[in-house]
C-alpha positions in Angstrom: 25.4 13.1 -34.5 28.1 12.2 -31.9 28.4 9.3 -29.9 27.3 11.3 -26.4 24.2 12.5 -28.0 23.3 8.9 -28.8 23.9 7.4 -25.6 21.7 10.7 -24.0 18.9 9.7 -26.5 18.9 5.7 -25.5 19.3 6.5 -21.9 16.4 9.0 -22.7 14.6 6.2 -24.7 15.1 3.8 -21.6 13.5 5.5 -19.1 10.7 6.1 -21.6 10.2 2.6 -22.2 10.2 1.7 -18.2 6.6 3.8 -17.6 4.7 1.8 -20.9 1.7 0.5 -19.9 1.3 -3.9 -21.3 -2.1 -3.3 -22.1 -2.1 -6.7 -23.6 -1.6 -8.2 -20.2 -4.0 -5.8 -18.6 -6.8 -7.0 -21.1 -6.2 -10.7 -19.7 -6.4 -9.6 -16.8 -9.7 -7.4 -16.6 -11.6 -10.5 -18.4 -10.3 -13.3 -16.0 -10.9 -11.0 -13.2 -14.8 -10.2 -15.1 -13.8 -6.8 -15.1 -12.5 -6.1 -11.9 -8.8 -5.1 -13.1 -10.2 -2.1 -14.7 -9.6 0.1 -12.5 -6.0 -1.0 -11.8 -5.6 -0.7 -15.1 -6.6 2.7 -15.5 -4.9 4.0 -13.2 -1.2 2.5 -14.1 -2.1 3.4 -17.6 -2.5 7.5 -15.9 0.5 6.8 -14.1 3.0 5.9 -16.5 1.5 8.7 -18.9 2.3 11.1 -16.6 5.9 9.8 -15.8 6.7 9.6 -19.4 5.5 13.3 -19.8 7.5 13.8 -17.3 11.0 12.1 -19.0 9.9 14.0 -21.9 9.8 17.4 -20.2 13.4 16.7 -18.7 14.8 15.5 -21.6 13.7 19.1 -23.4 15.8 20.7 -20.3 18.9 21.3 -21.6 20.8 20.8 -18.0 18.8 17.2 -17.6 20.4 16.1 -20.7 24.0 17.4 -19.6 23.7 15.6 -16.4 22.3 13.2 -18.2 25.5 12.7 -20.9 28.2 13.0 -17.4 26.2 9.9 -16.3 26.3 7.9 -19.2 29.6 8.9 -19.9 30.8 7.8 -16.5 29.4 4.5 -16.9 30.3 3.9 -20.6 34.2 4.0 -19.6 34.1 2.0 -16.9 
C-alpha cells in the first residue's frame, strides 16, 4: 500500500470518527435529566448514522477518493 492511499484511508477514518455518537455521555445525561435527553439523543445518534453512511458511500466513489488524495496531498507538503 502506498503512502497516498494511507493518508486517503485516515482522512477517510477522520471524518468517520467526527459523526460517532458518545453514548456514554448521552446516558448521563438522559438519567440526570430523568429521561428527558432521550430524545436528543436519539436523534444525534440518527444523525451521525446517516452522515457516516454517507462518508462511507463517498469514500466507495472512486472520484471522492481522488479528490480526496489531491487534498491530502496538498496539505501533507506544505
Amino acid at each position: 500500500m502506498d503512502l497516498e492511499q494511507l493518508q486517503r484511508e485516515a482522512a477517510i477514518a477522520s471524518l468517520k470518527a467526527k459523526h460517532k455518537t458518545n453514548h456514554i455521555l448521552h446516558l448521563i445525561l438522559s438519567v440526570i435529566t430523568v429521561g428527558l435527553w432521550l430524545p436528543v439523543w436519539v436523534l444525534v445518534a440518527i444523525s451521525n448514522s446517516i452522515e457516516r453512511g454517507k462518508v462511507e458511500r463517498r469514500a466507495d466513489d472512486n472520484t471522492f477518493a481522488q479528490r480526496l488524495g489531491r487534498f491530502v496531498g496538498r496539505a501533507t507538503k506544505k
